[in-house]
N, C-alpha and C positions, 0 to 999 in steps of 0.2 A: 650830058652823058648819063644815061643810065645805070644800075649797078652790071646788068649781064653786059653792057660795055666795058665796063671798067672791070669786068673779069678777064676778057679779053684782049686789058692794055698788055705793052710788052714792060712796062714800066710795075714790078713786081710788089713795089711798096703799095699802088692802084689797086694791082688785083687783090692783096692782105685788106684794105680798106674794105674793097666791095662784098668781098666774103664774109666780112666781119660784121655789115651792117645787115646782109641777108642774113646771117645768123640771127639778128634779133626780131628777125621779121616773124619766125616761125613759120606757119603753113603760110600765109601770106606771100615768101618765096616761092611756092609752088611756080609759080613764071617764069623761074630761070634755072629750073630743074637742069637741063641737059648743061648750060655751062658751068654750075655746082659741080654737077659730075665732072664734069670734063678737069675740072681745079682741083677735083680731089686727088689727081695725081700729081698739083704742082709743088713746087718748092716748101719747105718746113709749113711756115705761118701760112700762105694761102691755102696749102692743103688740109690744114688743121682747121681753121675755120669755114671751109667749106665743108667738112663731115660733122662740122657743129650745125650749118645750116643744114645739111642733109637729114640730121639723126630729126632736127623737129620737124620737115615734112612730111604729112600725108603722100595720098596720092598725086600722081604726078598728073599735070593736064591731059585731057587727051591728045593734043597737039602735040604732047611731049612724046609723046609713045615711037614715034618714028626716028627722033635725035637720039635716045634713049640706044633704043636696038642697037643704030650702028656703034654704040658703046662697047656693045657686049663682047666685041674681041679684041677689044684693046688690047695693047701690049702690056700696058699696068695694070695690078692685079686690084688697085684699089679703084679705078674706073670702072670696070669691069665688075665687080664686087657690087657698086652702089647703082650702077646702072641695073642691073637685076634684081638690085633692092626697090629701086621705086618699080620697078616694070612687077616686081611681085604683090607690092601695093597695090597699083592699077589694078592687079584681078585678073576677072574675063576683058577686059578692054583692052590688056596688053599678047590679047590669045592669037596674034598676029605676029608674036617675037617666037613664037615655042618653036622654030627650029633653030633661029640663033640660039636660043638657050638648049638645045636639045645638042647643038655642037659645041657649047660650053663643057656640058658636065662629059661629052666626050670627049675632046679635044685637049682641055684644059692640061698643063700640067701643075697647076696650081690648086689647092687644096681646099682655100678659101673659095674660090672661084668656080669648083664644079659643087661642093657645099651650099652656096648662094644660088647653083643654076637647078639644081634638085631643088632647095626650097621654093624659087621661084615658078618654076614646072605646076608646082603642084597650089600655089596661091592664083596662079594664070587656068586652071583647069586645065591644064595639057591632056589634047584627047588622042593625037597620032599613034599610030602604032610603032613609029618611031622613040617620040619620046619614053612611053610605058617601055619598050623596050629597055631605052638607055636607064631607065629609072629601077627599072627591074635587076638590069647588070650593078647598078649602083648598091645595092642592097648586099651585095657577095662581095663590095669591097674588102683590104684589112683596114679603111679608116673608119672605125667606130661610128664616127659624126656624119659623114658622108650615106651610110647605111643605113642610121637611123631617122635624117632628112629626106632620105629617096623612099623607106617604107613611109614615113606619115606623110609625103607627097603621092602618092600609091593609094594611101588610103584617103585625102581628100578628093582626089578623080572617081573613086570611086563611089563616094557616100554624094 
């Protein structure tokens, strides 16, 4: 059994183990991106050492880019959060998510999570009129953080 299997035991001490050891893998987890993510909302220790394995990867495979996306509307704010973190790593290769994250930083009512969908917008080159749009409304927020991720997302599209 592999570690992205033993993310997905039901057996919670398994999944603490596998996240633990992808933690020390670094970028080398990169292969099990989406179920990292997916762990990062589980219970104390497996979600904590899944955002240990998360914070050392790079970019995410491209393979990943599709498990990824349907992350981005998770009902957890910390799925949803890292799911846009590696899809903002990816770049232009994740420029196939920009309306799920364009219905993040809409939708969202979480703070974290439309914060993360502006930074990601703008590391993905979001080119839609959609998005610029939402990125634009993002900027007249009152969340200081929100406003100033959506203008330097605004201004990587554009440069």
């Amino acid at each position: 059994m592999d570690e992205r299997e033993r993310l997905q035991s039901a057996d919670a001490d398994q999944r603490a183990a596998a996240a633990e050891a992808l933690s020390q893998m670094g970028p080398d987890a990169a292969y099990a991106a989406v179920e990292l993510v997916a762990a990062s909302g589980d219970q104390e220790s497996v979600g904590e050492w899944s955002v240990a394995a998360l914070e050392e990867l790079g970019p995410p495979p491209e393979e990943a880019i599709a498990g990824l996306s349907n992350l981005i509307a998770d009902t957890n704010p910390t799925v949803a959060y890292w799911a846009m973190t590696l899809l903002g790593r990816a770049g232009p290769t994740a420029r196939s998510c920009e309306n799920q994250l364009t219905n993040a930083l809409h939708q969202s009512d979480q703070d974290s999570v439309r914060e993360r969908a502006a930074w990601a917008l703008g590391k993905i080159g979001a080119t839609s009129e959609n998005a610029v749009q939402a990125l634009q409304t993002a900027t007249t927020t009152s969340n200081p953080r929100l406003t100033r991720l959506a203008k330097r997302a605004l201004q990587e599209i554009q440069s």
